[in-house]
N, C-alpha and C positions, 0 to 999 in steps of 0.2 A: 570312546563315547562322544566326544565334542566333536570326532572327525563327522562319522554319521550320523547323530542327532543334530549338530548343529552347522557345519562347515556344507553337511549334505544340502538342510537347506538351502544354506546361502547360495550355493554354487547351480541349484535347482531353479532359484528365482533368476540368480545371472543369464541364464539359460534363456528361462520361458518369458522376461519381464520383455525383452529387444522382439520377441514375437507379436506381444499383444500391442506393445506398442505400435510396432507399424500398421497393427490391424484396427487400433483405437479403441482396443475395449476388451475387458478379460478380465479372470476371476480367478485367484492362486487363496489356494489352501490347506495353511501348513498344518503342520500335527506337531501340538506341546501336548501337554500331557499334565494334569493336576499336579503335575512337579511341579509345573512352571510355576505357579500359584503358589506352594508351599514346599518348606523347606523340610527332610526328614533327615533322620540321625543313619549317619552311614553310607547319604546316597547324594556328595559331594560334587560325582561330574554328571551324572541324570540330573541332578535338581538343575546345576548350571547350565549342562546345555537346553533344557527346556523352557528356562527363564530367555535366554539367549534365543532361543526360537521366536518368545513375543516379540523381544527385544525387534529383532529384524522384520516380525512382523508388520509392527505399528510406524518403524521406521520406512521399509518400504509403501506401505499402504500413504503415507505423508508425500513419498517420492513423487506417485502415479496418480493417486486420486482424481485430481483433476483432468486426465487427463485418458480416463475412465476406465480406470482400471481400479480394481475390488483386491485389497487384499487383508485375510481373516486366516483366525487359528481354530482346530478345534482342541478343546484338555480333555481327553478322555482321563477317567478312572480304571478300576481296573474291568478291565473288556476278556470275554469268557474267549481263551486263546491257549494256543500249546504256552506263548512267552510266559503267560499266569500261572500255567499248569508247573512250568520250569520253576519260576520264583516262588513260588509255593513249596516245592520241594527242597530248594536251597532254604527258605527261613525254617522249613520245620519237614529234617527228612522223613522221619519216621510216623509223621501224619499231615502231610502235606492240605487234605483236607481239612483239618482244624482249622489253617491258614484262611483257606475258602472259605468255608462257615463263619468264622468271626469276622473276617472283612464285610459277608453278605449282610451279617446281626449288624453293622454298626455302619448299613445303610440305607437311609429310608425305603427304599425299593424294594430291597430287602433280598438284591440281587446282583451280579454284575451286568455290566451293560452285554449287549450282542454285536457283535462285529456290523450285522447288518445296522444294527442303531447310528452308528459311529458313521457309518456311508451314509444314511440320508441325511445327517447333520449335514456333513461334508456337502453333497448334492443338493440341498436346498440353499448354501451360502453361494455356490457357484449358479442357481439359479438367477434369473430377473425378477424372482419374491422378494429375496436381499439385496434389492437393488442401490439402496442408500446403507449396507451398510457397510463398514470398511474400517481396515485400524481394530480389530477389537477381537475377541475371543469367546467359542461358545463352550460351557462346561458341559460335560456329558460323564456326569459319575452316581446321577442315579439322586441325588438331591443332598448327598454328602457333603457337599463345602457348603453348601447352603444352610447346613440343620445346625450349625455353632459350632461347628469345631474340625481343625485341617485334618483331612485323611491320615491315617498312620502311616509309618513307612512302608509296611506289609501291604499296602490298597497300592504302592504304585507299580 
């Protein structure tokens, strides 16, 4: 989990950072995950490496900034995906749907997000719309951390 959640990124930015740099300008957009944000019972190395994603985020975003280069997180929720459809079955084999349903009940949306939602997040932060903004993180779980209270462990 910390190889590819989090060592992935880092070694992804290593990568693309020496690119934008020579080119003066560039927009990197990692993916944490409403782990990052909060902490759930039983989900010790997701929550860390997702925390560990801002971590690096805000750190390189500090590095490059000035130097015009953009870099942001998005936290998705839980996003309507085979990985959901998986974790769904592992908290509750024998109705996996229930899982669905009650994470959907206990979000204002009243939904999970759609993978296309998560991409124009992503593609508007790499746009020149977000051109000041940097260091920072956009949630995308449907208005869930927002409404009072952290996602359950079952939402990540």
């Amino acid at each position: 989990m910390i190889s590819v959640n989090l060592k992935g990124v880092f070694l992804g930015m290593r990568h693309v950072l020496p690119v934008m740099l020579k080119q003066g300008r560039g927009a990197v957009v990692n993916t944490a995950s409403v782990a990052g944000l909060f902490g759930g019972p039983g989900m010790a190395p997701y929550v860390a490496s997702k925390h560990g994603v801002l971590g690096l985020t805000k750190v390189a975003s500090a590095d490059v900034a000035r130097l015009g280069i953009r870099v942001n997180a998005v936290c998705p929720g839980p996003v309507e995906t085979r990985m959901m459809r998986s974790l769904e079955a592992q908290r509750n084999p024998r109705d996996p749907r229930a899982v669905h349903d009650a994470n959907s009940a206990n979000t204002p949306t009243g939904r999970y997000a759609m993978p296309e939602e998560v991409a124009n997040a992503v593609m508007y932060l790499c746009s020149d719309l977000a051109g000041d903004i940097t260091g920072t993180h956009l949630v995308i779980d449907g208005g869930r951390s927002g409404s009072g209270g952290a996602p359950s462990a079952a939402q990540h």
